[in-house]
ROPATOR-35241 format. One record per residue (C-alpha): chain; residue number from 1; residue in three letters; x, y, z. Coordinates in pm, whole numbers. Last residue first. Example, Ala and Ser with C-alpha at 12.3 -4.5 7.8 and 13.67 -1.06 7.14 Angstrom:
BEGIN
PT   kette    nr   rest       c1       c2       c3
PT       A     2    SER     1367     -106      714
PT       A     1    ALA     1230     -450      780
***
This chain:
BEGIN
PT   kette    nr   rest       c1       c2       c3
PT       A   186    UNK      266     2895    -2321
PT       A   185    UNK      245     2641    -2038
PT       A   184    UNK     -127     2488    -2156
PT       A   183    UNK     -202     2577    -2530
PT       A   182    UNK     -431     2363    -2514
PT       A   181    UNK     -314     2110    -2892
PT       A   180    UNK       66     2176    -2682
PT       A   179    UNK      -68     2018    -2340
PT       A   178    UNK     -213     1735    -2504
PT       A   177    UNK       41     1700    -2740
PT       A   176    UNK      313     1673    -2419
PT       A   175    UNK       79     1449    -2210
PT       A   174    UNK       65     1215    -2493
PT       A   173    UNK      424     1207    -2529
PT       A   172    UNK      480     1147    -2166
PT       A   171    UNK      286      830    -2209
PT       A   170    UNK      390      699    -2511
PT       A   169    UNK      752      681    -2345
PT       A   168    UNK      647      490    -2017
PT       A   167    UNK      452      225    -2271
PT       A   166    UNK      773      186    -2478
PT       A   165    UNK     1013      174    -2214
PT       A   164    UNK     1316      345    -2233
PT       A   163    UNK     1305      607    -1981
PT       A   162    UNK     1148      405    -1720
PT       A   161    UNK     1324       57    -1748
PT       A   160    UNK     1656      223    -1797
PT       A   159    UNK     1661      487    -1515
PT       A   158    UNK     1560      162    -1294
PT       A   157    UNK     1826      -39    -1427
PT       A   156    UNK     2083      233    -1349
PT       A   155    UNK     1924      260     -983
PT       A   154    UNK     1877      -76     -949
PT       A   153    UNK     2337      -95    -1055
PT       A   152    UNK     2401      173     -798
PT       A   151    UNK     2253      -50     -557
PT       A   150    UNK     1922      -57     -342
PT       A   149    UNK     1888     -171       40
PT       A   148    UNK     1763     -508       49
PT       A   147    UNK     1447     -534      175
PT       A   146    UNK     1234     -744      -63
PT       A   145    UNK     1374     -548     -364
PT       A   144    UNK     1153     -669     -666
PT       A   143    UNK      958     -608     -474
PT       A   142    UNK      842     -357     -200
PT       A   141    UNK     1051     -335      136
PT       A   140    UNK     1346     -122      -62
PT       A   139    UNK     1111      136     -222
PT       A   138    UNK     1032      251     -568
PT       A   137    UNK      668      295     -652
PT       A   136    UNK      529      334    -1037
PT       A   135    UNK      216      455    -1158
PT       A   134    UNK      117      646     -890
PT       A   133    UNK     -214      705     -664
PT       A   132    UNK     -134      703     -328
PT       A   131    UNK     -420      597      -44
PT       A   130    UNK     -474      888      161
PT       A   129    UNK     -856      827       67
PT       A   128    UNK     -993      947     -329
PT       A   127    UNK    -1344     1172     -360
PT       A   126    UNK    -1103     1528     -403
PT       A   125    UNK     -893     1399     -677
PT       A   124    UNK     -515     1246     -578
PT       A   123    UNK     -276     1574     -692
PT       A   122    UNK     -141     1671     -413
PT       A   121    UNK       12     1359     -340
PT       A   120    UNK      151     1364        6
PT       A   119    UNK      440     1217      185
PT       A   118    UNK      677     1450       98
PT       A   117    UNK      544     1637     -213
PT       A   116    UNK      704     1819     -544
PT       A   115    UNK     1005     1612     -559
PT       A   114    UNK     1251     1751     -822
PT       A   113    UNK     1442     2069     -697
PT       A   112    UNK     1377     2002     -363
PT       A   111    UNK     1613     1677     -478
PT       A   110    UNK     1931     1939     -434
PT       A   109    UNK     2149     1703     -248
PT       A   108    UNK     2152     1979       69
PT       A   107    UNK     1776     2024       -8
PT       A   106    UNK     1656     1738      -19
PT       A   105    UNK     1891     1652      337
PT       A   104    UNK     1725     1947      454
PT       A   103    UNK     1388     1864      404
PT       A   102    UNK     1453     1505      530
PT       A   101    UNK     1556     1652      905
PT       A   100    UNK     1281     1887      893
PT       A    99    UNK     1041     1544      873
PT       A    98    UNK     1018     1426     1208
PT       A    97    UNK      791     1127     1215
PT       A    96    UNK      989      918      930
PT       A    95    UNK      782      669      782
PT       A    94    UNK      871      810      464
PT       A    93    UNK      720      855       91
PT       A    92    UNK      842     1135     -124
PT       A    91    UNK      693     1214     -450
PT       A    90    UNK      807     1268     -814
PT       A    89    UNK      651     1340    -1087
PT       A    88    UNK      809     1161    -1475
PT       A    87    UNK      924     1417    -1776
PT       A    86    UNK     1235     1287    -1898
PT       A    85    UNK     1378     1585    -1725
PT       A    84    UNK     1240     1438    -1394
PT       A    83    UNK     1360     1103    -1518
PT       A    82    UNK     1722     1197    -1612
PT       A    81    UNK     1770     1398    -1233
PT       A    80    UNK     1606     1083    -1031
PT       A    79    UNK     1855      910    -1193
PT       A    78    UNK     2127     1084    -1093
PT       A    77    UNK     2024     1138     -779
PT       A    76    UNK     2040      770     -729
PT       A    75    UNK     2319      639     -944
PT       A    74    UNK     2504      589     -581
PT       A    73    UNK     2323      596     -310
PT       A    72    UNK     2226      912     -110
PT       A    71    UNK     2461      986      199
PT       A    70    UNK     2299      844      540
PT       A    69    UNK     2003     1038      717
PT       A    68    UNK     2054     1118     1109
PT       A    67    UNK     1847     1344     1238
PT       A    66    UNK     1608     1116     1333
PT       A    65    UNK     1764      856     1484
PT       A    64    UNK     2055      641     1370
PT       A    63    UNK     1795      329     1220
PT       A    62    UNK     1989       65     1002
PT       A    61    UNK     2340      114      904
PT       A    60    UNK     2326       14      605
PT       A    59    UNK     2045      230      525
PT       A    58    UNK     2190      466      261
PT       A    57    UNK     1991      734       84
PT       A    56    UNK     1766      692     -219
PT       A    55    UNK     1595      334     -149
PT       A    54    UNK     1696      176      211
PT       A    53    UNK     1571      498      371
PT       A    52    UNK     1389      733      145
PT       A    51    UNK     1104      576       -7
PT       A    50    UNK      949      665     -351
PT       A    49    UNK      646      701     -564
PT       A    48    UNK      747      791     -909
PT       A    47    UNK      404      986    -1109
PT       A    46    UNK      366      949    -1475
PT       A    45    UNK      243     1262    -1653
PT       A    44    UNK     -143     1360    -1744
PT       A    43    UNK     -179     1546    -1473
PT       A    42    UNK      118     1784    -1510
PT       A    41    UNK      -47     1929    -1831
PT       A    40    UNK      267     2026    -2021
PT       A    39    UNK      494     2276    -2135
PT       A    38    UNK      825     2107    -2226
PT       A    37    UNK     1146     2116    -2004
PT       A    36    UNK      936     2090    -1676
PT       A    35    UNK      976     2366    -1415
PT       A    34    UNK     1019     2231    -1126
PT       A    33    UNK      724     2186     -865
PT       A    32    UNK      672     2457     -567
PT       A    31    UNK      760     2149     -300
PT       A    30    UNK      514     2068      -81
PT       A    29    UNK      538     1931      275
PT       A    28    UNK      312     1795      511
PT       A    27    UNK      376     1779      883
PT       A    26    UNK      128     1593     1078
PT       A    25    UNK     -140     1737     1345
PT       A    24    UNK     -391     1796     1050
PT       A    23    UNK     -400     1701      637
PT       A    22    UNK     -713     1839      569
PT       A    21    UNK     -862     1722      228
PT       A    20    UNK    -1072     1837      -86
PT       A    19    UNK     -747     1850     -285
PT       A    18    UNK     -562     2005      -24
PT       A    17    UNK     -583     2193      318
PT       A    16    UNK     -257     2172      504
PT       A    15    UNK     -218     2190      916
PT       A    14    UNK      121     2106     1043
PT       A    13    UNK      270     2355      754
PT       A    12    UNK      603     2352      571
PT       A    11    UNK      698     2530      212
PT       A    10    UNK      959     2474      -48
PT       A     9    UNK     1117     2608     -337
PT       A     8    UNK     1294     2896     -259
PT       A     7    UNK     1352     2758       94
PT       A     6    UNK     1186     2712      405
PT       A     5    UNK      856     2917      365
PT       A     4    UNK      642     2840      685
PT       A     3    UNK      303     2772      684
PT       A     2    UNK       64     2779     1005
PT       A     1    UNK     -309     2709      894
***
């Protein structure tokens, strides 16, 4: 398995051995996750699917190539920020073939901070496909959005519905006992 440390907090390999599987001739990345505010048992959290073009950086440009990512919109990282310390997992979903260029944009906006995957989910069990498994996925081609490129204002909405929500809220605060009745993080 080649792995190469990139930054502090992540690491790169074309062949990665997970959960049961063998991710091969792609590149897979992991982020070392974040330290969460409260100790907790990270399974038990809500996992944020999301897209990168068209949802967290700008796309109104359409395709530049590669290496060409536009700035992130508005509200976004912000958001992103709120949830993570509200106690949501994040993940990174792209169609992008060449992924060093989104590692360093994550980087340069500081998101390596809060995703823990791109395009993985390190934590699907052993048994389970490639298929995803999240509780919520954010992404301009899904709907509510239908490809429009999101606004400041979805991402303020967004930070809303997920924070503020009742069942989003119970949620966290079961993983939180859970994790405090184990002992887990102390």
């Amino acid at each position: 398995m080649k792995i190469e440390k990139i930054s502090k907090t992540c690491v790169l390999g074309t062949d990665f051995h997970c959960a049961g599987l063998t991710y091969t001739g792609i590149e897979a990345i992991v982020f070392i996750p974040k330290l969460l505010l409260h100790p907790v048992n990270l399974s038990l959290l809500p996992v944020l699917a999301l897209d990168l073009d068209g949802t967290l950086a700008d796309y109104s440009e359409g395709w530049q190539g590669p290496d060409i990512i536009g700035e992130p919109i508005s509200e976004a990282l912000g958001t992103l920020t709120h949830l993570a310390a509200f106690g949501w997992r994040m993940f990174l979903f792209t169609t992008r073939g060449v992924l060093d260029p989104v590692i360093k944009w994550l980087i340069k906006h500081r998101l390596d901070q809060i995703f823990e995957g791109v395009n993985i989910l390190h934590h699907n069990p052993p048994q389970c496909s490639h298929k995803p498994i999240f509780d919520v996925l954010i992404d301009d081609r899904a709907y509510p959005f239908c490809g429009r490129q999101l606004t400041s204002e979805d991402w303020l909405q967004i930070r809303e519905d997920l924070t503020e929500d009742e069942q989003w809220r119970e949620k966290v605060r079961r993983a939180r006992e859970f994790s405090q009745d184990r002992g887990v993080g102390s």
